[in-house]
LOLUM-921807 format. One record per residue: residue in three letters; x, y, z of N, C-alpha, C, O in turn. Coordinates in steps of 0.02 Angstrom, whole numbers, plus 50000, padded with zeros to 5 digits. Example, Ala and Ser with C-alpha at 12.3 -4.5 7.8 and 13.67 -1.06 7.14 Angstrom:
BEGIN
{site ALA,{50660,49716,50390},{50615,49775,50390},{50660,49835,50390},{50712,49834,50423}}
{site SER,{50642,49888,50354},{50684,49947,50357},{50645,50002,50394},{50670,50057,50402}}
//
This chain:
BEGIN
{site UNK,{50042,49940,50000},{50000,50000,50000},{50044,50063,50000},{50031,50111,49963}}
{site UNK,{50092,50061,50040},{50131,50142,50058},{50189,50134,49979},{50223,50185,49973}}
{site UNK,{50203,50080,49921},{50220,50104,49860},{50169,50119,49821},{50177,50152,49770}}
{site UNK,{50102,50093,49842},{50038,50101,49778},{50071,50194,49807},{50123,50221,49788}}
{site UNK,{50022,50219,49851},{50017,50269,49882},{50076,50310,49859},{50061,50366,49837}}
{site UNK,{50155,50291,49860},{50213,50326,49842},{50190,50336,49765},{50191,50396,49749}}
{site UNK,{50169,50289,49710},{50177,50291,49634},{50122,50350,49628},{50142,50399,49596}}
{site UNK,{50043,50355,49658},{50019,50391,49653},{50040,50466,49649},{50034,50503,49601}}
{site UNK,{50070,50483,49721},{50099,50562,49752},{50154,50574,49694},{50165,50634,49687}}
{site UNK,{50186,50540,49659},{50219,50533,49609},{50199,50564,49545},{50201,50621,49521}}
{site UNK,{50178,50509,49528},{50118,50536,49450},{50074,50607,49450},{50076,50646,49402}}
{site UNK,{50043,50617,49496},{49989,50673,49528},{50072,50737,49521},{50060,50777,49476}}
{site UNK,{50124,50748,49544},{50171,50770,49533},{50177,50789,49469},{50154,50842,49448}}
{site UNK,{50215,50740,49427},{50219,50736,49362},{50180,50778,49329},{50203,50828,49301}}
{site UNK,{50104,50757,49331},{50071,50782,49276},{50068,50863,49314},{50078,50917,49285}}
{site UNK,{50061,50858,49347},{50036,50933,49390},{50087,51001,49351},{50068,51052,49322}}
{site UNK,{50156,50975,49363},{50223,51022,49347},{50217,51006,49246},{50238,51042,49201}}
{site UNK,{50185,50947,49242},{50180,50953,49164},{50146,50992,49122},{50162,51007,49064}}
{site UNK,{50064,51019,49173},{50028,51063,49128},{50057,51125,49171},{50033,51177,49150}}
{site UNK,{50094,51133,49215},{50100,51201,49229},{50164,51226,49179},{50178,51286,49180}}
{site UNK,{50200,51185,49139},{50253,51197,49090},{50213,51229,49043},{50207,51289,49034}}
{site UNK,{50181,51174,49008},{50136,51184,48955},{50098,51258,48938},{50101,51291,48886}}
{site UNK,{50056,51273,49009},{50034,51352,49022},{50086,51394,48991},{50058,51421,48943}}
{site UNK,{50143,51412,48994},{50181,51453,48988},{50157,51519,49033},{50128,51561,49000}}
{site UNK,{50163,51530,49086},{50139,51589,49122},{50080,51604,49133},{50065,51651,49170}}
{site UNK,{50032,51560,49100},{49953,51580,49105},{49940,51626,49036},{49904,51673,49053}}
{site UNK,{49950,51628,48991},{49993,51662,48925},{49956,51635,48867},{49938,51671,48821}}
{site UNK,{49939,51543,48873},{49942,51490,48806},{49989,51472,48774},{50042,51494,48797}}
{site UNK,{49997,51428,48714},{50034,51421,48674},{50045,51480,48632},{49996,51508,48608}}
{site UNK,{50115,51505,48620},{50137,51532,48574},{50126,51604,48585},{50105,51643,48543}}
{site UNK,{50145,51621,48664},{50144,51671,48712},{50170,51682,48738},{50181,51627,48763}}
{site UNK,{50212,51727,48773},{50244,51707,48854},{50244,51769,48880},{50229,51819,48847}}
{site UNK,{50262,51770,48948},{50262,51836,48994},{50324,51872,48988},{50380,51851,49001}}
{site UNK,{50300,51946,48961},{50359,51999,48946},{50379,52012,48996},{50360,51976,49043}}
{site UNK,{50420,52060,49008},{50459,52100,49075},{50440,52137,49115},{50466,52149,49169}}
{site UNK,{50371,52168,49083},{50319,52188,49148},{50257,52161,49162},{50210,52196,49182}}
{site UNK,{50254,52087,49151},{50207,52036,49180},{50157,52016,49105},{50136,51959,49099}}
{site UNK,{50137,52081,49040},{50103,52067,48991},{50123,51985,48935},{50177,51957,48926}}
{site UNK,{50077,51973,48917},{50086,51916,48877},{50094,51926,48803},{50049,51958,48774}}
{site UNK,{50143,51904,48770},{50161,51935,48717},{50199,51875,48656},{50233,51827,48673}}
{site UNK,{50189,51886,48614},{50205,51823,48557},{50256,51834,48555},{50294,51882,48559}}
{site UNK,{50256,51739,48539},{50344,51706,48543},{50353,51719,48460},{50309,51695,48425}}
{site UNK,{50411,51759,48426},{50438,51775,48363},{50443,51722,48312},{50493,51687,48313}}
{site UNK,{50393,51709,48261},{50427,51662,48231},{50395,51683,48166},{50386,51740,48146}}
{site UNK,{50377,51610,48128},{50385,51661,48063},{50337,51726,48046},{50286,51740,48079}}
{site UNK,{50362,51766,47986},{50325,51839,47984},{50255,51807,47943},{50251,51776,47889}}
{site UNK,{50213,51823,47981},{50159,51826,47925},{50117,51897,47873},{50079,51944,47888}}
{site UNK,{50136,51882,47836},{50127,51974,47799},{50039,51942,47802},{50007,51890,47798}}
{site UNK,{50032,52035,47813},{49980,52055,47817},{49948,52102,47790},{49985,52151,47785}}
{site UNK,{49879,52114,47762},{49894,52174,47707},{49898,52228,47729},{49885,52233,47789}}
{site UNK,{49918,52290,47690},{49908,52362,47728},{49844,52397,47760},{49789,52378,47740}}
{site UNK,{49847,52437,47800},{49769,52438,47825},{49766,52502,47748},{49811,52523,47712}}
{site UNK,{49680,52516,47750},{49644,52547,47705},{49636,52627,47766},{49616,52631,47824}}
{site UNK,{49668,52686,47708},{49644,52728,47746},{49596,52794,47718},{49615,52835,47675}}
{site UNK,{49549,52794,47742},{49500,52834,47687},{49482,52897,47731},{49454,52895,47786}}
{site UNK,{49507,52963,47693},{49481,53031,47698},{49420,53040,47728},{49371,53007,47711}}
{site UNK,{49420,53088,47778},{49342,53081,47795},{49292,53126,47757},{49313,53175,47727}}
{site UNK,{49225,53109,47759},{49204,53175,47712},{49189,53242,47746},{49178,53257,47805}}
{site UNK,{49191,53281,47685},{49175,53358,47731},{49095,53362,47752},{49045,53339,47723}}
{site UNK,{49102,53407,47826},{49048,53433,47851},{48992,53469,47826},{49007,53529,47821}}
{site UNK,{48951,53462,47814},{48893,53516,47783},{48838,53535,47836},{48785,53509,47855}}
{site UNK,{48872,53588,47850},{48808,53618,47900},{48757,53674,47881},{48773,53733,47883}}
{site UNK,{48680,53648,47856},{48638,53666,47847},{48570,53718,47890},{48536,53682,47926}}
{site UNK,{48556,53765,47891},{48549,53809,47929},{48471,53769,47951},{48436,53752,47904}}
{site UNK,{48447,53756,48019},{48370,53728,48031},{48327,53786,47980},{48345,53845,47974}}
{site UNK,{48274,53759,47951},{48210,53786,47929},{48183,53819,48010},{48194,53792,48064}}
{site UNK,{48146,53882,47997},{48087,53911,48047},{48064,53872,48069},{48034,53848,48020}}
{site UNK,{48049,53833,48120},{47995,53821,48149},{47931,53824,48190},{47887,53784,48206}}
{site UNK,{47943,53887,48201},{47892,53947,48230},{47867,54019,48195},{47908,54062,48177}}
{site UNK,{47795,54025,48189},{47803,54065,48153},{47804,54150,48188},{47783,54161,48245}}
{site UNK,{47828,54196,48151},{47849,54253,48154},{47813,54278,48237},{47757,54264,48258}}
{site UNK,{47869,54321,48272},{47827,54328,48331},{47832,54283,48404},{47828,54298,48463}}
{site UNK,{47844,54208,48358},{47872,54166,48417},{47929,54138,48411},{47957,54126,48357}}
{site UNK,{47953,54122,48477},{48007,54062,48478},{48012,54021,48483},{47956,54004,48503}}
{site UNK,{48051,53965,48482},{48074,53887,48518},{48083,53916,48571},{48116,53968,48578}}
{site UNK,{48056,53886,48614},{48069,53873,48705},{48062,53842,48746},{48003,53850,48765}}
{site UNK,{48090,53802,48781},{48057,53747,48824},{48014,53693,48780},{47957,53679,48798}}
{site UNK,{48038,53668,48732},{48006,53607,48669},{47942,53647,48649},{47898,53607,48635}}
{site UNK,{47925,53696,48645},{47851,53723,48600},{47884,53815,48563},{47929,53856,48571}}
{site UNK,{47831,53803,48526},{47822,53904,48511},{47821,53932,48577},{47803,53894,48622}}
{site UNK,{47837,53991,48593},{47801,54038,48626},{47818,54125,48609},{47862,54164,48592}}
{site UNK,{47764,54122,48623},{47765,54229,48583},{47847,54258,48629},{47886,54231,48669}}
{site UNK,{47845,54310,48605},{47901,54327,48625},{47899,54383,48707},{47951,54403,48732}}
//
């Protein structure tokens, strides 16, 4: 019983330190922890990528509101009111 018990505390070992390799820092595969704790890809080959698209924005057109009250009143508080 106390080698079953030894092979167990053993194995349970093993695998334990095996997936904590594997993790790489808590990171994943093909990650690892930079110099101020961030997770950051391991260098390997370049994969080109295309250029980003950069498009002009269009110009502003600011159009003056139509009246909406007629002569005499104003917008005020969401309705007409005389002046």
């Amino acid at each position: 019983m106390k080698y079953l018990f030894a092979a167990v505390m053993l194995a349970s070992a093993v695998v334990g330190f095996s997936e904590a390799a594997s993790a790489a820092g808590g990171c994943g595969p093909g990650w690892y922890r930079g110099p101020y704790g961030g997770c950051r890809p391991m260098r390997g080959p370049v994969v080109v990528r295309p250029a980003p698209v950069v498009v002009a924005p269009a110009p502003v057109v600011v159009v003056p509101r139509a009246r909406v009250c007629p002569y005499g009143f104003r917008w005020y508080a969401g309705r007409c009111r005389p002046f």
